[in-house]
SERO-924939 format. One record per residue (C-alpha): x, y, z; residue in three letters. Coordinates in steps of 0.05 Angstrom, whole numbers, plus 32768, in hexadecimal, padded with zeros to 4 digits. Layout:
% residues N
XYZALA...
This chain:
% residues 375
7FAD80887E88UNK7F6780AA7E8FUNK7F4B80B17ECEUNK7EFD80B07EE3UNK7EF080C87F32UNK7EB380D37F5CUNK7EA880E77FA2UNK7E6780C17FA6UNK7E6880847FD7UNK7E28806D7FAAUNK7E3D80267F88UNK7DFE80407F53UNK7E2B80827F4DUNK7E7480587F44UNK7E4A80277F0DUNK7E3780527ED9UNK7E7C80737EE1UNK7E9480337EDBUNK7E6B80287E94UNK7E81806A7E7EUNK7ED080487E84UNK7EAD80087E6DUNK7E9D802A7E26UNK7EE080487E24UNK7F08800F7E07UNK7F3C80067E39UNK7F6C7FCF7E40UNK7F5A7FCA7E82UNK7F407FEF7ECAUNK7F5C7FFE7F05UNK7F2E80097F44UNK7F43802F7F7FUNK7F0180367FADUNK7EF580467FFAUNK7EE4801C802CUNK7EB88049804EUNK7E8B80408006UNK7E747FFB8028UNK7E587FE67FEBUNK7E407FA17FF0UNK7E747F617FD3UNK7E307F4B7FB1UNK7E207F847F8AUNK7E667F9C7F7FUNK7E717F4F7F65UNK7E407F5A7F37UNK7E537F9D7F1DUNK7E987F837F0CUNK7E7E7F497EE9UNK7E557F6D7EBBUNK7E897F9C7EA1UNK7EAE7F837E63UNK7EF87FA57E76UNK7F187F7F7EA5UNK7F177FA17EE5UNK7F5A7FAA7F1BUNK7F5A7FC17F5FUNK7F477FCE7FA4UNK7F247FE37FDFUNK7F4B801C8009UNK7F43803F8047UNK7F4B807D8018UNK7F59809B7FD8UNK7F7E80D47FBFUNK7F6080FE7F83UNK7F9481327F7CUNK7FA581577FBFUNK7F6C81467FDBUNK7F5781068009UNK7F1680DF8002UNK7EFF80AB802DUNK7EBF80A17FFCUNK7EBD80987FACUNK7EEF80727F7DUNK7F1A807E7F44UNK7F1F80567F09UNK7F5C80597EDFUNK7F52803C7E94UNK7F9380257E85UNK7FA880267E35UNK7FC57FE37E32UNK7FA97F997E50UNK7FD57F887E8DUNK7FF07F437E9DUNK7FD67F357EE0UNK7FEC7F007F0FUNK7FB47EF37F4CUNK7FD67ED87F8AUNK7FAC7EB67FBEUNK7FB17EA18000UNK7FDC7ED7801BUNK7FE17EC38069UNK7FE87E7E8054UNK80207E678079UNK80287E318043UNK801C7E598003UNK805C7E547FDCUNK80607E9F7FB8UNK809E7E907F92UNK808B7E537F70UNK804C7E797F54UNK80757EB67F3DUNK80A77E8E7F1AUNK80707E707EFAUNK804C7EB27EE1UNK80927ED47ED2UNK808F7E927E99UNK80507EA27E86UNK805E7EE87E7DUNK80A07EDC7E54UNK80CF7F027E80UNK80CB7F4F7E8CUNK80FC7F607E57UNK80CF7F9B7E44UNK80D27FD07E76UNK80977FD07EA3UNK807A7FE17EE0UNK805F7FA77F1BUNK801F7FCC7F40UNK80117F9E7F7DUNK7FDB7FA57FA4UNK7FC87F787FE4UNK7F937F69801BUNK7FB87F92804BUNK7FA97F688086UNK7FBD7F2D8064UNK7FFD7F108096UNK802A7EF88060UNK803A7F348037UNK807F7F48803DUNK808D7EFF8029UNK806C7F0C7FE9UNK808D7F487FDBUNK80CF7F237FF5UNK80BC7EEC7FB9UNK80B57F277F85UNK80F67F357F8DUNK810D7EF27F8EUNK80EF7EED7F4BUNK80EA7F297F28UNK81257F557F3FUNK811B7F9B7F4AUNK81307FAB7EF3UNK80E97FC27F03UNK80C97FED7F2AUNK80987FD97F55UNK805C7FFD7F73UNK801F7FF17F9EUNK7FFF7FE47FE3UNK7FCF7FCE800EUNK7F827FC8800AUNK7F537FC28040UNK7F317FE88076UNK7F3A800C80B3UNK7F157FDB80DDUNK7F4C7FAF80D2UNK7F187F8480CBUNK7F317F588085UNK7EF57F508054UNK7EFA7F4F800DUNK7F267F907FEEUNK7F497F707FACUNK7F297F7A7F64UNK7F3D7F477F35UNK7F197F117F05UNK7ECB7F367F10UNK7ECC7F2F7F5CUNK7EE67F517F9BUNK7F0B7F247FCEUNK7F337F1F800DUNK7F807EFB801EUNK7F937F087FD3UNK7FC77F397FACUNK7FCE7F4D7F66UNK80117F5D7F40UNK7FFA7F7D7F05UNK80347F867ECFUNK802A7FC87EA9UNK80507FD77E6DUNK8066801A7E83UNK80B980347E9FUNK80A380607EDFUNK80C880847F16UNK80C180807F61UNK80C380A57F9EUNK80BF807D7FE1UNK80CA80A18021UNK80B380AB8064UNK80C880DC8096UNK80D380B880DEUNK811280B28107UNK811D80848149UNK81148098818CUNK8128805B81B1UNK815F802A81B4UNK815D7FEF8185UNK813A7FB3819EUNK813E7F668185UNK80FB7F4C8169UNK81087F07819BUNK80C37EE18187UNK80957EF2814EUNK80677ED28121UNK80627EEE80DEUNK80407F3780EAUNK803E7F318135UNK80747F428166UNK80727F10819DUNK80A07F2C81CBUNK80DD7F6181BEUNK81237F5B81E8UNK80FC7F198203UNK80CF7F4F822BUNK80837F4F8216UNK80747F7581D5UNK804A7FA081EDUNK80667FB28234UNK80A97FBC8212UNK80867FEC81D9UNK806080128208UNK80968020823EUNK80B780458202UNK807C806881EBUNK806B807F8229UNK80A880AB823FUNK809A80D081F9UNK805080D681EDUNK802481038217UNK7FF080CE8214UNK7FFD808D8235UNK7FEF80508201UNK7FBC8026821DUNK7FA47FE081F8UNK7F5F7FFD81EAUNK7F7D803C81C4UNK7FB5802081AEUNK7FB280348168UNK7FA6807C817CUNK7FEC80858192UNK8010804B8172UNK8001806D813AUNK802F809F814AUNK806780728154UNK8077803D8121UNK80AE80108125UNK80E4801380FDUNK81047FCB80E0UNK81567FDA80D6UNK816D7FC38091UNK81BC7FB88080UNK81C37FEE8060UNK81A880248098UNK816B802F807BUNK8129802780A9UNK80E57FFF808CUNK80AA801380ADUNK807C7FE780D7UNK80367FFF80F6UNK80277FDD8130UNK7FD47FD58126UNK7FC07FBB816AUNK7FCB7F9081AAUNK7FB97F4681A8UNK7FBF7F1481DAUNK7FCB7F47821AUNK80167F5C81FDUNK801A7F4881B2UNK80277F818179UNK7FFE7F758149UNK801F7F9A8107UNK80117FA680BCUNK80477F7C8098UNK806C7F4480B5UNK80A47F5180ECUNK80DB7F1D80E8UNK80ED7EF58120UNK813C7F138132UNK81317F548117UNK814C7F918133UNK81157FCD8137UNK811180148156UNK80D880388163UNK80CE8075813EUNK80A480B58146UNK80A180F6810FUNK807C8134810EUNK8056815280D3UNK8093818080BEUNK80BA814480B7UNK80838119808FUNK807481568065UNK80C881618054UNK80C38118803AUNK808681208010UNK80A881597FEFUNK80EA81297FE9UNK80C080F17FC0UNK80A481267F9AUNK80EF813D7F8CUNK810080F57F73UNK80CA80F07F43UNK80D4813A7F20UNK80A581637EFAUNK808581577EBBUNK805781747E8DUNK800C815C7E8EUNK800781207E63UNK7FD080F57E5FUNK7FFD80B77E51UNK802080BF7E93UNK800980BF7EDCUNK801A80D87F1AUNK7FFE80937F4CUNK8004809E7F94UNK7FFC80667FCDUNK8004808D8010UNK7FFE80688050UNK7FBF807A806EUNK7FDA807A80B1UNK7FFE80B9809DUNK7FBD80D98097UNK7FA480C880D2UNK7FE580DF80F2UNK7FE2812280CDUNK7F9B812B80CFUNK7F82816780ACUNK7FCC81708093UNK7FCE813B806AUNK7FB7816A8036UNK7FF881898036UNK80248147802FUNK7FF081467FEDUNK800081857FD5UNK804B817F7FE2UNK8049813D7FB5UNK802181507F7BUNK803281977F78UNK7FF881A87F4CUNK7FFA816F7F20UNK7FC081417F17UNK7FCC80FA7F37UNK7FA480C97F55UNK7FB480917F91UNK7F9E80707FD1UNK7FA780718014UNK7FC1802D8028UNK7FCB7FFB805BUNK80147FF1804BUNK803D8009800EUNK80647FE47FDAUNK809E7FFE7FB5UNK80E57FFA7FABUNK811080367FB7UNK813E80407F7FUNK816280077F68UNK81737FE47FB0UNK813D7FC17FCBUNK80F27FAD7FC7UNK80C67FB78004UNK80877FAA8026UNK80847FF68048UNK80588019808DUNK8057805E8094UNK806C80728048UNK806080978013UNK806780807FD2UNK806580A67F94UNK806B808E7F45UNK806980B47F04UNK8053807F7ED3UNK806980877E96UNK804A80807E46UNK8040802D7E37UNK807D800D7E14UNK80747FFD7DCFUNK
C-alpha cells in the first residue's frame, strides 16, 4: 500500500492530492479525513464523483500519520488490488436485518476461501452497531481477521462520515474484503473499581437504569468517591471519560463501553449498544497503564522490515487521546516504534482478538500489520 498525507484542512489541498492517487492506477482508495476539516458534503460529493478510482472511507475525529496526531488533513491509501465492498445501510434501524444482507454478499463474494482481511468502518453514532458486528460473526467467522471502527465527530452530532459509491453519508458501514493475511493487536489498559452491577433496563446503546437504580445516579455515586471532580450532567463527558464501563464476557475478559452523555435526567447515553441483563463494572486507568498496553499490541504484531506491500493501520479510540492528552504521543510511539503506519482515531474500534471473538470495542487500541495481497 502507498500512502499520500497532508496536514492541510483545505478540501482544494486534499483534491489535487487526491488526483495525484487518481493517476496512480490503484485498485482502489481509502480515505481517512478529520472532522475538524469541515469540508462541505456538496463539494466533497463532488470531488469523489469525479475521481475515476473508487474511493473508501471516512470522516474521523482524528488521524494518525506515524506518531503523531492530527485533527486536520487526510490520508489516502491506494490499495494494489480492487476490494469487494459490501455498503450496509440503515444502521440504527431497529428493523434492518444485517444477517440476511451478509449472507447474501458472502454469495456474491464466493466465500472467503482466500485469506483476507474485513476493514469495517461505521457512523459511530449509529445505535445498532454491535449488532452488525454480532451478524459478521454470525456469517463470516472469525477464519479472518477483522479490523476497523468508527467515523464521526466529536460533536456527537451524526452527519455524514462514510465514503463509498462517490458520496459521503450518515447511518451506514462498509465491510471492505481485502485480499491480504494480517495480524492484530487489540488491547486496552483499564481495570474495575466498583462492584459489578446488572444492566436492569436498556435500549440498544442506552442504559436505562443499572441495579433497577437510575443510570446515571447509580454511575455517578461510583464516580464520585474516586474522581476529584464531581460528574455533573453538563460536564459529563469530561470525567466520564475517565471512567468507562466495562461489559463482563464469559470468558473474563472486559469490552469497553464509553458512556457519551446524559439523556433524559438519568439515562447513559454510550458508544455501542449495552444489552439489556448485562453485567458491567466501571473502570478507570492511568496513562502508565494505557501506555503498557500500547506497547503489548505492539508486542503482538512484531517487527518487520519496511515494505511497501505491507502496512502498519492503526484505529485508536480517540477518547484515549483526550484522556492522555499531550501523552498520547507516547501510546504512538510505543505502537509504531519507528515504523511508518497510518490510522484514525475512532469512535469505537472493531477487531477480533486472536482467534476467540469479534467485537464492537470503547476505549481500545487496535493495531494490524497488513500483509502483501494474496495471489
Amino acid at each position: 500500500m502507498k500512502s499520500l498525507v497532508t496536514a492541510s484542512p483545505n478540501l482544494d489541498d486534499f483534491a489535487a492530492l487526491l488526483d495525484q492517487a487518481d493517476r496512480q492506477h490503484h485498485g482502489a482508495l481509502l480515505v481517512l479525513g478529520c472532522d475538524q476539516n469541515h469540508w462541505p458534503k456538496e463539494d466533497l460529493d463532488a470531488l469523489l464523483t469525479r475521481t475515476n478510482t473508487p474511493v473508501l472511507g471516512g470522516i474521523f475525529p482524528a488521524i494518525a500519520i506515524n506518531d503523531q496526531r492530527h485533527e486536520h488533513g487526510a490520508i489516502i491509501l491506494g490499495l494494489e488490488e480492487r476490494p469487494d465492498v459490501a455498503r450496509i445501510a440503515g444502521m440504527s434501524d431497529p428493523h434492518a436485518d444485517y444477517e440476511a444482507e451478509l449472507l447474501g454478499q458472502l454469495d456474491r463474494w464466493q466465500g472467503l476461501e482466500m485469506e483476507s482481511t474485513l476493514v469495517v468502518l461505521v457512523d459511530g453514532l449509529a445505535s445498532r452497531i454491535s449488532a452488525l458486528v454480532e451478524d459478521l460473526f454470525f456469517v463470516f467467522g472469525l477464519a479472518n481477521n477483522f479490523v476497523g471502527g468508527g467515523a464521526g465527530s466529536l460533536s456527537f452530532e451524526q452527519k455524514p462520515c462514510i465514503i463509498s459509491s462517490g458520496r459521503v453519508e450518515a447511518d451506514v458501514a462498509l465491510v471492505v474484503k481485502l485480499p491480504r493475511s494480517s495480524t492484530i493487536g487489540v488491547t486496552h489498559g483499564w481495570s474495575g473499581i466498583s462492584d459489578t452491577l446488572e444492566v436492569t433496563e436498556a435500549d440498544r446503546n442506552v442504559i436505562k437504569t443499572l441495579n433497577w437504580q437510575p443510570a446515571f445516579e447509580s454511575y455517578k455515586a461510583i464516580v464520585d468517591t474516586h474522581s476529584p471532580t464531581p460528574i455533573t450532567r453538563e460536564d459529563f463527558f469530561e470525567v466520564a471519560k475517565s471512567y468507562p464501563l466495562g461489559l463482563q464476557k464469559l470468558d473474563g475478559e472486559m469490552v469497553v463501553r464509553d458512556p457519551l452523555m446524559v439523556q433524559n435526567d438519568n439515562e447513559l447515553v454510550c458508544v455501542g449498544e449495552v444489552p439489556q441483563g448485562a453485567f458491567v463494572r466501571v473502570l478507570n486507568g492511568n496513562a502508565a497503564s494505557l501506555l503498557e498496553a500500547a506497547r503489548e499490541a505492539r508486542r503482538i504484531v512484531g517487527a518487520d522490515q519496511p515494505d511497501s506491500d505491507r502496512q502498519l493501520l492503526l484505529f485508536d479510540c480517540i477518547s484515549r487521546a483526550l484522556f492522555l492528552g499531550p501523552g498520547i504521543e507516547q501510546e504512538l510511539k510505543a505502537l509504531t516504534e519507528g515504523e511508518p503506519s497510518v490510522g484514525a482515531f475512532t469512535l469505537g474500534e472493531i477487531a477480533n482478538s486472536g482467534r476467540d471473538y469479534l467485537e464492537f470495542l470503547n476505549k481500545t487500541t487496535v493495531l494490524a500489520r497488513i500483509g502483501k495481497p494474496s495471489r
